[in-house]
C-alpha positions as CSV (number, residue, x, y, z in Angstrom):
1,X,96.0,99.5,107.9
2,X,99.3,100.9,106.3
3,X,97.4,101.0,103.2
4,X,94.5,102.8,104.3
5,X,97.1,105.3,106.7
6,X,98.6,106.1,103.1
7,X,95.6,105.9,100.9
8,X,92.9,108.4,103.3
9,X,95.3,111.2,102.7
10,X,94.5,111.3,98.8
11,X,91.3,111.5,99.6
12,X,90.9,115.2,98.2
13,X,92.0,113.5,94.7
14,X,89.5,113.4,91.9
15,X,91.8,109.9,90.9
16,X,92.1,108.5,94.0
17,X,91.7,104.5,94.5
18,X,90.3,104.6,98.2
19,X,87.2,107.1,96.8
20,X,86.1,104.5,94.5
21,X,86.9,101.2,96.7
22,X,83.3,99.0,96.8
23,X,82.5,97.7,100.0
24,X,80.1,94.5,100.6
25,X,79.1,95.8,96.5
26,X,80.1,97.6,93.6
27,X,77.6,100.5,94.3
28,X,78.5,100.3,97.7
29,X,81.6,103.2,98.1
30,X,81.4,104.7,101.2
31,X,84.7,106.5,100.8
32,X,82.6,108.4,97.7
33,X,81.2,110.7,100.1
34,X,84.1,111.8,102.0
35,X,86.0,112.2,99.2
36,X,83.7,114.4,98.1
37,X,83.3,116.5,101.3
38,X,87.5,116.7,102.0
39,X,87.1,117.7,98.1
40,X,84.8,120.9,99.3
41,X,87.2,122.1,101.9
42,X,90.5,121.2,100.2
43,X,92.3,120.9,96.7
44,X,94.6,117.9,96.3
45,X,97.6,118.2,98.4
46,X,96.3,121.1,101.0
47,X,95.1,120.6,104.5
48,X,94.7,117.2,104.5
49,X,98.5,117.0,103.3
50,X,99.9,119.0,106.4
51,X,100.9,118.3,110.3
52,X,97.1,119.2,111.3
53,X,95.3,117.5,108.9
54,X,98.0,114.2,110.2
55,X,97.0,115.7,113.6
56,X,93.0,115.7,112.6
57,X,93.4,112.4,110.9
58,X,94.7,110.9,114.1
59,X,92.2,112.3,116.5
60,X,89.1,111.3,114.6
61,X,90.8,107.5,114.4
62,X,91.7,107.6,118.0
63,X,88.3,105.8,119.3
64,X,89.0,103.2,116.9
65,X,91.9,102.4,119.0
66,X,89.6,100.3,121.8
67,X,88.2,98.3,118.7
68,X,91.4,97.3,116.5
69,X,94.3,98.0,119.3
70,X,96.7,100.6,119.3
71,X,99.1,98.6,117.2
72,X,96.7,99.0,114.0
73,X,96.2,103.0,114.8
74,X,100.2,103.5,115.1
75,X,101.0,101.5,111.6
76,X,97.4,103.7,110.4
77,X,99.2,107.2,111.8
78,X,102.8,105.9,110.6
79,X,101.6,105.2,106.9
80,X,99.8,108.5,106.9
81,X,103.1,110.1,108.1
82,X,105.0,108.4,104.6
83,X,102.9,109.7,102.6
84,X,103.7,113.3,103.6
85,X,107.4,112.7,103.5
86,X,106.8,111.0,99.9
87,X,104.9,113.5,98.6
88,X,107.6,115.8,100.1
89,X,110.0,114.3,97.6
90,X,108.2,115.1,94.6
91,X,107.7,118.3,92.4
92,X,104.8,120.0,94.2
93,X,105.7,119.3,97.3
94,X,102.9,119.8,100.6
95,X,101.8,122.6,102.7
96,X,103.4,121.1,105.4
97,X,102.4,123.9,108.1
98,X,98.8,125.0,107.5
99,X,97.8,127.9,107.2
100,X,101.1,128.5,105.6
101,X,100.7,128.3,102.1
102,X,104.9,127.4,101.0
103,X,104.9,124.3,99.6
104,X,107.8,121.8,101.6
105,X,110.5,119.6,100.3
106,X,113.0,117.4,100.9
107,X,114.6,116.8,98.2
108,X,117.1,119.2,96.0
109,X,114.7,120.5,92.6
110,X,116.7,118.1,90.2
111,X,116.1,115.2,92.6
112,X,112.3,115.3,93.0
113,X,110.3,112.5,91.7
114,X,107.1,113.1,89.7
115,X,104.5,111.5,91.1
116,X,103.6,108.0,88.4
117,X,106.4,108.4,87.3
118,X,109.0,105.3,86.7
119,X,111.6,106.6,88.9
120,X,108.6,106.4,91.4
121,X,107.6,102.9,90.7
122,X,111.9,102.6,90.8
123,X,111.9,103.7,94.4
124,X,109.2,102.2,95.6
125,X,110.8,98.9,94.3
126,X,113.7,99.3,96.4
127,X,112.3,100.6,99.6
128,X,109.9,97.7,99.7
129,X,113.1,95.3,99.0
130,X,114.7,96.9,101.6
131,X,111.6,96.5,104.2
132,X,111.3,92.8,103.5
133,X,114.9,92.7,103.8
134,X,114.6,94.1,107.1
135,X,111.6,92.0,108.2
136,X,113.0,88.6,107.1
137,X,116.7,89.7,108.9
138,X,115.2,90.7,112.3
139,X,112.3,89.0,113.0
140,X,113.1,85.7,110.9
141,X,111.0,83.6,113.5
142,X,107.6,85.5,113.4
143,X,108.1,85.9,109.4
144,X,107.9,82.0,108.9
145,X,105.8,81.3,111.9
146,X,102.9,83.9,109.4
147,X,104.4,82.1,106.3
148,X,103.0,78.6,108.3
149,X,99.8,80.2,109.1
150,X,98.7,81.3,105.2
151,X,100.2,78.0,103.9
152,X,97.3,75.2,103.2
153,X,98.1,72.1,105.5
154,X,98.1,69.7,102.6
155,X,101.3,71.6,101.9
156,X,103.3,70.9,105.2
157,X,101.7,67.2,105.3
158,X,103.0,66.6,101.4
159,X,106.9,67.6,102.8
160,X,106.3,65.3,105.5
161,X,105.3,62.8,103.1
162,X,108.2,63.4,101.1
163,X,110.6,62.9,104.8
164,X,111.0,66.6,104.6
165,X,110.5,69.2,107.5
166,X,108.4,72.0,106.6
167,X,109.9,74.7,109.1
168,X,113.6,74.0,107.0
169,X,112.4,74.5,103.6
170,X,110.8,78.1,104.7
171,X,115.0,79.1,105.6
């Protein structure tokens, strides 16, 4: 859900990965069409890269809310939400209050960060170490109880074979 929060918001890209994601097939890309339609209304980074297209965004997903929980809409919301404040961090900044045109930042002009660009992939690299960091320090228990879940059985049985307990070796 994150990566859809993060990904619908480059929707009004020609490039971007969600517009040519197959479904059930590889002619199957129902994204295609809403790309397509955003695309009409919007150039990259406008509307859909402000508070009320966040605001829009989160209205039209709200009925989704009594299928997948609210949980799955907050983390949806929460990743769309990132991606503005990323995009805030680089060059060209994001209309950030529609219909205003000025173009938001939050980072000085010789700090922003090209999107693509290595020191991109750099931070990404350490805010994703710093999340698992997080994840592993706080909530150690349900971390290994989902670690036990994705791990084949014959796994857990061979380390009891071997007079080992399984739950140890995941600390």
């Amino acid at each position: 859900m994150r990566f859809l929060g993060d990904s619908c918001l480059n929707l009004d890209a020609v490039d971007s990965k969600l517009q040519h994601l197959p479904v059930i097939t590889a002619d199957f890309q129902p994204f295609g069409f809403l790309s397509q339609a955003i695309r009409r209304t919007s150039p990259h980074r406008g509307w859909i890269h402000s508070l009320r297209g966040l605001a829009i965004i989160s209205v039209l997903l709200a009925p989704a809310i009594g299928t997948t929980g609210i949980g799955a809409w907050i983390v949806f919301v929460s990743g769309s939400a990132s991606h503005l404040l990323a995009d805030m961090m680089n060059p060209s900044g994001i209309p950030l209050f529609i219909p205003q045109q000025r173009r938001r930042h939050i980072l000085p002009p010789r700090w922003r960060i090209p999107a693509g660009s290595p020191e991109e992939d750099l931070v990404f690299v350490v805010f994703a170490c710093l999340a698992l960091a997080l994840l592993l320090n706080n909530d150690s228990d349900r971390v290994r109880g989902r670690l036990k879940s994705v791990i084949p059985s014959e796994v857990e049985e061979s380390f009891s074979s071997a007079g080992k307990d399984f739950s140890t070796a995941l600390r």
